[in-house]
C-alpha positions in Angstrom: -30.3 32.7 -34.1 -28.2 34.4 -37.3 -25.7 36.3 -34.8 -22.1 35.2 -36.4 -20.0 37.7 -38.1 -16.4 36.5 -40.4 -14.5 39.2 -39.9 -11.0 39.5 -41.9 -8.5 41.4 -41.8 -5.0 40.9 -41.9 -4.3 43.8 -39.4 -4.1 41.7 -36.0 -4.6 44.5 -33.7 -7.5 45.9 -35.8 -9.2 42.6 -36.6 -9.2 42.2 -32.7 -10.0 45.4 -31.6 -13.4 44.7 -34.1 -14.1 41.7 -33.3 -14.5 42.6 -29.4 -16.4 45.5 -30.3 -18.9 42.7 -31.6 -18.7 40.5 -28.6 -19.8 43.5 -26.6 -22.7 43.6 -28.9 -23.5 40.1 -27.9 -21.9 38.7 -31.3 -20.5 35.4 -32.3 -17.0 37.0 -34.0 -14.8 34.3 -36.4 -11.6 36.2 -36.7 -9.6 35.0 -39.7 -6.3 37.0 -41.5 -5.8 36.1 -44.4 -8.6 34.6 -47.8 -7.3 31.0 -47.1 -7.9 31.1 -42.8 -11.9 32.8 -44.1 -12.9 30.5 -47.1 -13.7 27.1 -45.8 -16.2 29.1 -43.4 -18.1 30.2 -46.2 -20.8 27.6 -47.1 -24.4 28.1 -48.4 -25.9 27.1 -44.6 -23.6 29.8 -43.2 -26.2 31.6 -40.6 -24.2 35.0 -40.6 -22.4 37.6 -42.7 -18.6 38.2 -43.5 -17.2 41.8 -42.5 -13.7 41.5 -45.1 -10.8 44.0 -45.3 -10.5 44.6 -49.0 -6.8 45.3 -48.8 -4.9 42.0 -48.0 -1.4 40.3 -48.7 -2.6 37.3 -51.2 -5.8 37.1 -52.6 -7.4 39.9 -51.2 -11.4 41.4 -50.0 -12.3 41.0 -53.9 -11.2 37.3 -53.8 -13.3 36.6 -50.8 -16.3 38.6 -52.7 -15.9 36.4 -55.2 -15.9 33.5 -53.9 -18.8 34.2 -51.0 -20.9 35.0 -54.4 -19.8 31.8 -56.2 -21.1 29.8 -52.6 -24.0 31.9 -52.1 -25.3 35.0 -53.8 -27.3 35.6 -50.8 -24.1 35.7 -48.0 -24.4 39.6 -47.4 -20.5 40.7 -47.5 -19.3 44.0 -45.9 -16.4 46.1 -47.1 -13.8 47.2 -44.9 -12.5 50.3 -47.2 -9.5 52.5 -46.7 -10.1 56.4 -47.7 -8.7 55.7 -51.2 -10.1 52.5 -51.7 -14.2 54.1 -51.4 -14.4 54.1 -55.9 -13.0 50.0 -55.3 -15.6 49.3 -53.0 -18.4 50.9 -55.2 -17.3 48.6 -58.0 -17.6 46.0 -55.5 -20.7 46.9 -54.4 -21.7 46.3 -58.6 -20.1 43.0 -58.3 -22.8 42.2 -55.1 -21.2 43.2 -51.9 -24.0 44.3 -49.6 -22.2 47.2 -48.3 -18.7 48.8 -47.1 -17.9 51.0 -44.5 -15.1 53.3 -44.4 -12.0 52.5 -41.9 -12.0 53.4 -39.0 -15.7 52.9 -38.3 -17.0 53.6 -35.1 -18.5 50.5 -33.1 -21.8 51.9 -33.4 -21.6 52.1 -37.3 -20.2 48.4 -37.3 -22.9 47.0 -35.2 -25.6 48.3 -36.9 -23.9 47.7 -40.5 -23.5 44.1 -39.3 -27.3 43.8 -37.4 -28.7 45.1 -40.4 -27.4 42.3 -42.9 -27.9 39.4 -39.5 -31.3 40.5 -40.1 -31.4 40.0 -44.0 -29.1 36.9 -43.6 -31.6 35.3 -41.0 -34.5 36.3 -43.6 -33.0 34.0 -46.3 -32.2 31.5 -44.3 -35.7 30.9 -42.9 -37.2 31.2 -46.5 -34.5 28.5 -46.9 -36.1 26.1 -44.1 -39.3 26.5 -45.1 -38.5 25.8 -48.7 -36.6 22.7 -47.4 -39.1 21.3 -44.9 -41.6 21.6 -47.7 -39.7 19.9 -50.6 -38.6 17.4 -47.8 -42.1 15.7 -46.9 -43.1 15.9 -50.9 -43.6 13.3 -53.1 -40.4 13.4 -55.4 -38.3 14.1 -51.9 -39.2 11.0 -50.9 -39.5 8.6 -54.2 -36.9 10.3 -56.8 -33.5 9.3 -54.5 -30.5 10.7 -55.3 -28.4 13.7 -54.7 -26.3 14.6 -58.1 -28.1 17.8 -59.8 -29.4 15.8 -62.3 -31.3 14.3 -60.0 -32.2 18.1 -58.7 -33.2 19.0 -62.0 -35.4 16.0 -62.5 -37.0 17.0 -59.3 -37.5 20.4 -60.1 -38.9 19.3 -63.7 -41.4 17.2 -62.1 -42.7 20.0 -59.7 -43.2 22.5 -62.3 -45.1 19.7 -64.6 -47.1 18.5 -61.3 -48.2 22.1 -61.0 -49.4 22.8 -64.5 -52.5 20.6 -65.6 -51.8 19.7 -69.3 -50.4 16.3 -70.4 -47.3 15.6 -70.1 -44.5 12.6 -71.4 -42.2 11.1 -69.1 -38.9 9.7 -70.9 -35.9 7.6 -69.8 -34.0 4.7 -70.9 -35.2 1.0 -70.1 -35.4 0.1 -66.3 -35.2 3.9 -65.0 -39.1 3.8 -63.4 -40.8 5.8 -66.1 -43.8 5.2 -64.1 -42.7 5.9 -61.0 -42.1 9.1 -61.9 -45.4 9.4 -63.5 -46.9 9.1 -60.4 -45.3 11.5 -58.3 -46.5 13.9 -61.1 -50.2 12.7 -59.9 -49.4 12.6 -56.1 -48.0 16.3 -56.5 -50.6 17.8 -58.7 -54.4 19.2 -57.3 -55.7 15.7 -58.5 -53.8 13.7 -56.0 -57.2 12.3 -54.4 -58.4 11.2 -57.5 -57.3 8.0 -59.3 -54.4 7.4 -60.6 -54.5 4.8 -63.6 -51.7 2.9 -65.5 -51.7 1.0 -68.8 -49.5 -0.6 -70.7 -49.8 1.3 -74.3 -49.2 -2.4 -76.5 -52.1 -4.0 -77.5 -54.4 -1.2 -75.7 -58.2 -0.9 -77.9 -60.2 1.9 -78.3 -62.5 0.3 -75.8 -60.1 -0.7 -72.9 -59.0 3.0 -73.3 -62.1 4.8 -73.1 -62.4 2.1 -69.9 -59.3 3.4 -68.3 -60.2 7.0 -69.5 -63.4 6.8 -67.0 -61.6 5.1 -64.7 -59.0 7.5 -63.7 -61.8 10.1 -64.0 -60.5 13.5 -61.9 -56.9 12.2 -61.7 -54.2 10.9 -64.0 -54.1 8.1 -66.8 -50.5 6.7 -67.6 -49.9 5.1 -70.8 -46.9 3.1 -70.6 -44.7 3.0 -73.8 -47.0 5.6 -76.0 -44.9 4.9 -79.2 -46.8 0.8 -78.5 -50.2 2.1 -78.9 -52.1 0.7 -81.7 -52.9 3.5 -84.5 -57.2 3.6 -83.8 -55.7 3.8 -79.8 -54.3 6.8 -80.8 -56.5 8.3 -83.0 -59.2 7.6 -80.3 -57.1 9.4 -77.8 -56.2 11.8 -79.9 -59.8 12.6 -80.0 -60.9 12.6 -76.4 -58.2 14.9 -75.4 -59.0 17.4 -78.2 -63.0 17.8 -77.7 -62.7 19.8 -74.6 -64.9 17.4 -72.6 -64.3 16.7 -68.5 -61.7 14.1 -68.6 -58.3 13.0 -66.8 -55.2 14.1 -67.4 -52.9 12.0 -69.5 -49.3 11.7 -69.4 -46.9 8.9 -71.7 -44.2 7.3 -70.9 -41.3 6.0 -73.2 -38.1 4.1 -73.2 -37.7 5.0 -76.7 -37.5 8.7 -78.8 -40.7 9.4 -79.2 -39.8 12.1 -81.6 -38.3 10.0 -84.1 -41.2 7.7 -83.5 -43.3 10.5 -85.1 -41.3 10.9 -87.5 -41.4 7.5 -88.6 -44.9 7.5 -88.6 -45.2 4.7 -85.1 -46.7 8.1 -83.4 -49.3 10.4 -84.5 -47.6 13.5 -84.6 -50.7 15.6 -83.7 -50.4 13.6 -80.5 -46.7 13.3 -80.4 -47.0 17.2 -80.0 -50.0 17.6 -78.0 -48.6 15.0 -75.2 -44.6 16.6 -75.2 -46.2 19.7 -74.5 -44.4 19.5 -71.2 -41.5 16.6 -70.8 -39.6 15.8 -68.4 -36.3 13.5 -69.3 -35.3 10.8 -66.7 -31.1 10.6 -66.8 -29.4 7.1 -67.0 -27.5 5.8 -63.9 -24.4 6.2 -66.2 -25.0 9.9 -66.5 -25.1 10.6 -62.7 -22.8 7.6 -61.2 -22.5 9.7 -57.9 -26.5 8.6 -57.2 -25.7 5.1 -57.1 -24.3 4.8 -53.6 -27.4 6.9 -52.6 -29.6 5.0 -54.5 -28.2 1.2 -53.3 -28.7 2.4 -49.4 -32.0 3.3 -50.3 -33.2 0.3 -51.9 -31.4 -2.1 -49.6 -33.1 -0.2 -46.7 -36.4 -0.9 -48.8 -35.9 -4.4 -49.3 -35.0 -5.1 -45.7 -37.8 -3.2 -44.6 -40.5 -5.0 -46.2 -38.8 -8.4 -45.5 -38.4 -7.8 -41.8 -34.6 -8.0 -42.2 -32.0 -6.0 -40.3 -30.2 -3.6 -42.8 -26.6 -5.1 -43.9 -23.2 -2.9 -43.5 -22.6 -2.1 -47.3 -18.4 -1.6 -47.4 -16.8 1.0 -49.9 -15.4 -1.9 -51.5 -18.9 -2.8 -52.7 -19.7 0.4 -53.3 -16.6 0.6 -55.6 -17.6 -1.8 -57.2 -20.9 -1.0 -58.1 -19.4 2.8 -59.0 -17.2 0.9 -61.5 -20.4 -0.6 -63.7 -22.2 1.0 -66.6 -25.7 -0.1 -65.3 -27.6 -0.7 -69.0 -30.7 -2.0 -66.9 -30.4 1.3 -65.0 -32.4 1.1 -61.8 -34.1 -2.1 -61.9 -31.5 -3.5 -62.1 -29.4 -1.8 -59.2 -33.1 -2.9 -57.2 -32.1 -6.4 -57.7 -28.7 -6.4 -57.2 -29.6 -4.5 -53.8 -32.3 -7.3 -52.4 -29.8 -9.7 -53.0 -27.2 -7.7 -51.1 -30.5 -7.4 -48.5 -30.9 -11.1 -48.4 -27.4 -12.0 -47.8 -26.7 -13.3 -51.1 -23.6 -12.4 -53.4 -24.7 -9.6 -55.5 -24.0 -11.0 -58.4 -21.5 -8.5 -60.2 -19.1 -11.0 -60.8 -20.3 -11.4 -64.6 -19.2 -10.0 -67.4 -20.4 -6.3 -68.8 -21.3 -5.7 -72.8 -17.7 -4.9 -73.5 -19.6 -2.7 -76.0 -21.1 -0.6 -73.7 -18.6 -1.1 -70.3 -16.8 2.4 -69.4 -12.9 2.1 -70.0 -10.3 1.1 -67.3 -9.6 5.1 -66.5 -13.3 6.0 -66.3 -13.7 2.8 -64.4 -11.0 3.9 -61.9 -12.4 7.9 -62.1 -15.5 6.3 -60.7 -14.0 4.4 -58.0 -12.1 7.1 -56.9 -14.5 9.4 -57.2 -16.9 7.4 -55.2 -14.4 6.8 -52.7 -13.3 10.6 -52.0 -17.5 11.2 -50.9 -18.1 8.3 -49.3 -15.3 9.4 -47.5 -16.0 13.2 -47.3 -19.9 12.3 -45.8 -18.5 10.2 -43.3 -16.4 13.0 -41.8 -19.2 15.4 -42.5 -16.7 17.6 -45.0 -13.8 18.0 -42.8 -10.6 18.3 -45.6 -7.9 17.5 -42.6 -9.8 14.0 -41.6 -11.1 12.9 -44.6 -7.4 13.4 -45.7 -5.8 11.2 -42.9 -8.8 8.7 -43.5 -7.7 7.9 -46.8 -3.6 8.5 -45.6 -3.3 11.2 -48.3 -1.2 14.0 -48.0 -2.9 17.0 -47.9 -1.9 18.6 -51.7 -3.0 15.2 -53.4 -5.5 15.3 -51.3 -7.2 18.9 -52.7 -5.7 17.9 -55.8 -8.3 15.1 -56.3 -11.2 16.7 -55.5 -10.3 19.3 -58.0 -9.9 17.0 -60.4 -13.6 15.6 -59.5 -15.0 18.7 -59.0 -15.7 17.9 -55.5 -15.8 20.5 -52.4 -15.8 19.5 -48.6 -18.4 22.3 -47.7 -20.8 20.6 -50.1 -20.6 17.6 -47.2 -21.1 19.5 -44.1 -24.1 18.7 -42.2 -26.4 21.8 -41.7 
């Protein structure tokens, strides 16, 4: 139930005098005085509204528009205006406030104001739900792991392509599951009963093509490495998806640019074009480092589930340490460092990196760090004053880290 109100104001008597005007209306009042006692209440899963002074010692109403906009355009904010501050708050209503109400309001106008945007608020926040219990029991919820937006945006990339019904390529560097992701394209498209067929594009023949092309009849055909196909394959293909006749759909996967592969003349460029109609582009493990923790638990958890094993305690210190590596063979190989973790044996990070292609010492050390600060942040479920004793930082060093990594403590809070 959406019934809590942050009200601010740096008047004590006033800010308490309102806030039991909102008990009486059966309420759930947060009384704060000042932007720095309001902001760490103000989180994207907030399930109420924020009634704000605008005129305050510090960083005043504005700041606390702002930064409610920043978290959540959808957090309905409520002016608090003096007579000569009604032109301010229609400029803030520009800038997205949801409304103001000129001081002194009479309970009645305040509870209503304040029911009025509950109601909105508790709107949103069921869309919210919905949205998220929906996404949750999906295909790429549950197979694409990881919780850095580029993982997001992958996500999000593979819905929209699942949704439309033309072919598609799916791109990443060696070892990141182009087919994986393939087939969570199938399992969320309208074809998900039907087959779902893959195919290694080297060495493929006309025949074996048109064999896997009535195969996968209704559903989806994957051709591994496109840029491998032989030259009639693709001419042949090129054919069958151009004649307009019943067939599956097909999507292509590549480790390499298949662009440039077109270019050189290795890819048709009729069917280059036809088949990066829609693409979706699969990031390396070095571009989103803050999905390997994420991604280790869940394919230890896998391993040991299919082995009949107990799931092993996995330490920050090995979690460090896998932060610190580059990760050339991207997933796969995180997979097989994690079912030797599952099995008991040493994970095997002992040798040597390509120095070519090793991050520095400092971006080692970021990583570490960085790596460090969430583990430590999830396991106190976002609250700055433990997390900060946890790691026996003082509290400035403390906020200045996670500036530096562009972390935030509300981004760890459970819902």
């Amino acid at each position: 139930m959406t019934i809590r109100v942050l009200l601010v104001d740096d008047d004590r008597e006033v800010r308490e005098a309102l806030g039991q005007t909102l008990e009486l209306a059966d309420l759930d009042p947060v009384l704060a005085g000042s932007y720095v006692a309001a902001k760490d209440h103000i989180a994207p899963d907030f399930a109420g509204v924020v009634v704000t002074d605008i005129r305050m010692p510090g960083r005043d109403g504005f700041h606390l528009l702002e930064r409610a906009r920043e978290v959540d355009p959808e957090l309905p904010v409520i002016l608090l205006t003096g007579e000569g501050d009604i032109p301010m708050a229609v400029r803030a209503m520009e800038q997205g406030a949801h409304a103001f109400l000129e001081k002194p309001c009479g309970p009645r106008e305040l509870v209503a104001a304040v029911r009025q945007a509950l109601g909105l608020r508790a709107e949103v926040l069921a869309r919210r739900r919905a949205r998220a219990a929906s996404v949750a029991g999906d295909a790429a919820h549950r197979m694409l792991v990881g919780r850095s937006a580029q993982a997001e945006a992958m996500r999000e990339r593979v819905r929209a392509i699942a949704r439309a019904s033309a072919e598609a390529l799916v791109c990443g560097p060696p070892g990141s599951g182009t087919s994986k992701v393939a087939e969570v394209i199938h399992l969320l498209s309208a074809s998900a009963r039907a087959p779902f067929v893959k195919r290694a594009g080297a060495g493929l023949d006309e025949a074996a093509l048109l064999a896997a092309i009535e195969e996968a009849d209704g559903g989806t055909l994957y051709l591994d490495e496109i840029t491998a196909l032989p030259p009639g394959t693709q001419y042949a293909l090129l054919d069958r998806l151009e004649d307009g006749g019943a067939r599956p759909r097909v999507i292509g996967g590549s480790t390499r640019d298949p662009g440039a592969a077109a270019e050189a003349g290795r890819l048709n460029p009729e069917l280059y074009w036809r088949l990066d109609l829609m693409r979706v582009t699969i990031p390396a493990l070095r571009e989103r480092p803050d999905d390997i923790p994420v991604l280790f638990r869940h394919y230890v958890a896998q391993a040991c589930e299919q082995a009949n094993l107990p799931v092993p305690e996995i330490g920050p210190e090995l979690l460090a340490r896998l932060m610190a590596r580059d990760w050339p063979g991207n997933a796969r190989a995180l997979t097989s460092v994690a079912m030797r973790v599952a099995m008991g044996l040493d994970p095997g990070l002992d040798a040597p990196q390509d120095a070519a292609a090793a991050p520095g010492l400092a971006e080692q050390l970021a990583r570490v760090e960085r790596s460090l600060l969430i583990e430590a942040l999830r396991r106190h479920a976002g609250h700055a004053t433990r997390t900060a004793e946890a790691l026996k930082l003082p509290r400035k060093t403390f906020y200045d880290k996670l500036a530096r990594h562009d972390l935030r403590p509300e981004d760890y809070r459970h819902g």
